[in-house]
C-alpha positions as CSV (number, residue, x, y, z in Angstrom):
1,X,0.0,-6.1,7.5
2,X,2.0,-7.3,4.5
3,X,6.2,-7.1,4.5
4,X,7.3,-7.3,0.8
5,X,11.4,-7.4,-0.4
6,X,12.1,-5.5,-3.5
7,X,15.6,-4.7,-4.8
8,X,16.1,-1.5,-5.7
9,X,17.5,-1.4,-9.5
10,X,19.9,0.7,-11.4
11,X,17.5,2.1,-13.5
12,X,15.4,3.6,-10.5
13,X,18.3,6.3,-10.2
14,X,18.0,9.5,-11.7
15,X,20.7,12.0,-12.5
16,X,21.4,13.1,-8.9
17,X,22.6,9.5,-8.5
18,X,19.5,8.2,-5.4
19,X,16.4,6.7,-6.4
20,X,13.8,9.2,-7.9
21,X,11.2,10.1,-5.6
22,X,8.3,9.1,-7.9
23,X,9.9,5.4,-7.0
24,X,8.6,5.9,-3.7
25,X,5.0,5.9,-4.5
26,X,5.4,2.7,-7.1
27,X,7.3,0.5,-3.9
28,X,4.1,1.2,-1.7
29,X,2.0,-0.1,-4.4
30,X,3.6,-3.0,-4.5
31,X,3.4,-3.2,-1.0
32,X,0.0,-2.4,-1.3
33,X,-1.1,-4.9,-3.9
34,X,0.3,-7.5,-2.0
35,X,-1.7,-6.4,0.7
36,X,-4.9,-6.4,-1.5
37,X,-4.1,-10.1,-2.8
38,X,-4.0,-11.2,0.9
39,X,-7.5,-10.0,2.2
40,X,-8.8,-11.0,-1.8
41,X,-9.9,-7.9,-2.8
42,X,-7.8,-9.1,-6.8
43,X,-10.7,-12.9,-6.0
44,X,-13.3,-9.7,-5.2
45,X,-12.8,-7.3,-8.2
46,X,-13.1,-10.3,-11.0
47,X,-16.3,-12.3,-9.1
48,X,-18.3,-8.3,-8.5
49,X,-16.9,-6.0,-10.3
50,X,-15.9,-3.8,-7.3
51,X,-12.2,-3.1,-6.3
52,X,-10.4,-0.9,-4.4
53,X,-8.6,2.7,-6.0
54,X,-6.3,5.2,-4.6
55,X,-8.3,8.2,-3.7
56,X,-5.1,10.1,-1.9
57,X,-1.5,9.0,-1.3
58,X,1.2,10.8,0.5
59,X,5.0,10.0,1.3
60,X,7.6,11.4,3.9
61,X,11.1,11.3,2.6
62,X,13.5,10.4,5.7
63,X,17.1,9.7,3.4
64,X,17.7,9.1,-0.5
65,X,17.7,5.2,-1.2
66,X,20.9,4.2,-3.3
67,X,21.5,1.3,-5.8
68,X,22.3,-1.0,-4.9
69,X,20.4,-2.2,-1.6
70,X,17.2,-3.6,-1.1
71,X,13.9,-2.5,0.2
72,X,10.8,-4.4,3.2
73,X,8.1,-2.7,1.8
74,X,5.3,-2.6,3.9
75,X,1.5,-1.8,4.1
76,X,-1.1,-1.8,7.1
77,X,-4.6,-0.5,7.8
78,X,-5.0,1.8,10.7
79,X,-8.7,2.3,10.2
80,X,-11.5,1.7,8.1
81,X,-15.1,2.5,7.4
82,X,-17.7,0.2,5.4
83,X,-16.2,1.7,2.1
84,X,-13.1,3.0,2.8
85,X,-9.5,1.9,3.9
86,X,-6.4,4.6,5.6
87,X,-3.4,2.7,5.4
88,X,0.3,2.9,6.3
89,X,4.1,2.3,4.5
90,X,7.0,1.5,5.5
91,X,10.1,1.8,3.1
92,X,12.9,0.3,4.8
93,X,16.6,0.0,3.8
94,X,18.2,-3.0,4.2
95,X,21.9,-1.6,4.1
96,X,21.1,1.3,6.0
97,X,18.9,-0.6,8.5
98,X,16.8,2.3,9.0
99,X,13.2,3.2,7.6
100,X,13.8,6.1,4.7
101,X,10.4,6.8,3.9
102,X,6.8,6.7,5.4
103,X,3.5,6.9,3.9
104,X,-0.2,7.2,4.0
105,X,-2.9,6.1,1.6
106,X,-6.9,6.3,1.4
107,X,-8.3,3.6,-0.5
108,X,-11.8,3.8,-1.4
109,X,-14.2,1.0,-3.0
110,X,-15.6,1.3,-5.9
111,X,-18.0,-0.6,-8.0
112,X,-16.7,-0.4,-11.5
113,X,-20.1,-1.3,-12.9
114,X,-22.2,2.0,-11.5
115,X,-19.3,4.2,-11.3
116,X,-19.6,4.9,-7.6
117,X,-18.0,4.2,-3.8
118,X,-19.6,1.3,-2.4
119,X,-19.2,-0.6,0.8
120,X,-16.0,-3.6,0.5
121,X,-17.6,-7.1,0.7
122,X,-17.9,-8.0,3.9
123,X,-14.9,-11.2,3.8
124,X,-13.0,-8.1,2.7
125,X,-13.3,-6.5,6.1
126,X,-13.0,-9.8,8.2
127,X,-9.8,-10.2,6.3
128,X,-8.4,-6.6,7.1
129,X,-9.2,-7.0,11.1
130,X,-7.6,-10.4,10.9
131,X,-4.3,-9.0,9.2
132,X,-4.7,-5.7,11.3
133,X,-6.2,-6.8,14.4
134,X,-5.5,-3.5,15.9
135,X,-7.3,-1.5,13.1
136,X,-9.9,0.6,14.0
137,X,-13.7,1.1,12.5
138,X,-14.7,4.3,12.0
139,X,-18.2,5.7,11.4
């Protein structure tokens, strides 16, 4: 997996003075980009015309995130199939030292040229089970 640091800003604060909740969700993209940049699925999209998109997201809240601290964003795959990705975040809080929020995310390849799923390129998925080498194929 990938482990990202990203400050948490002022402006990510909303009126009830933590960090908005929709924040969550944009610090495990980030996480998750990074991810995608290190098995070359940004190389993959620009050379074929197939990339990767969210197809379902979801986030467990654990404590509200403050300004200021600073966030290790992380991103995993669990398992995988020829065409599709389930992966995992990790928010965790630096000043707290704790992890205050936990995700889950389906990512689905898609070839931008047909308009359908297709199956990831297969350096795609020999860079996944190097980064996760406890990820699991599914049928």
């Amino acid at each position: 997996g990938v482990q990202i640091e990203l400050p948490i800003q002022w402006g990510d604060m909303d009126a009830f003075e933590h960090v908005n909740n929709v924040h969550y969700f944009r610090f495990f993209e980030s996480a998750r980009i990074a991810y995608f940049m290190r098995i070359g699925l940004t190389t993959t999209i620009e050379a074929m015309k197939v990339g990767p998109i969210l197809a379902e997201t979801s986030c467990r809240y654990r404590f509200p995130l403050k300004f200021p601290d600073t966030l290790v964003a992380a991103a995993r795959t669990t398992t995988y199939t020829d065409t599709e990705l389930h992966m995992e975040y990790l928010l965790w809080s630096q000043t707290k030292d704790n992890a205050a929020a936990v995700g889950t995310g389906r990512v689905v390849c898609f070839d931008f040229t047909s308009g359908s799923r297709c199956q990831f390129p297969n350096g795609v998925l020999n860079a996944v089970r190097t980064m996760d080498p406890l990820s699991m194929k599914r049928e």
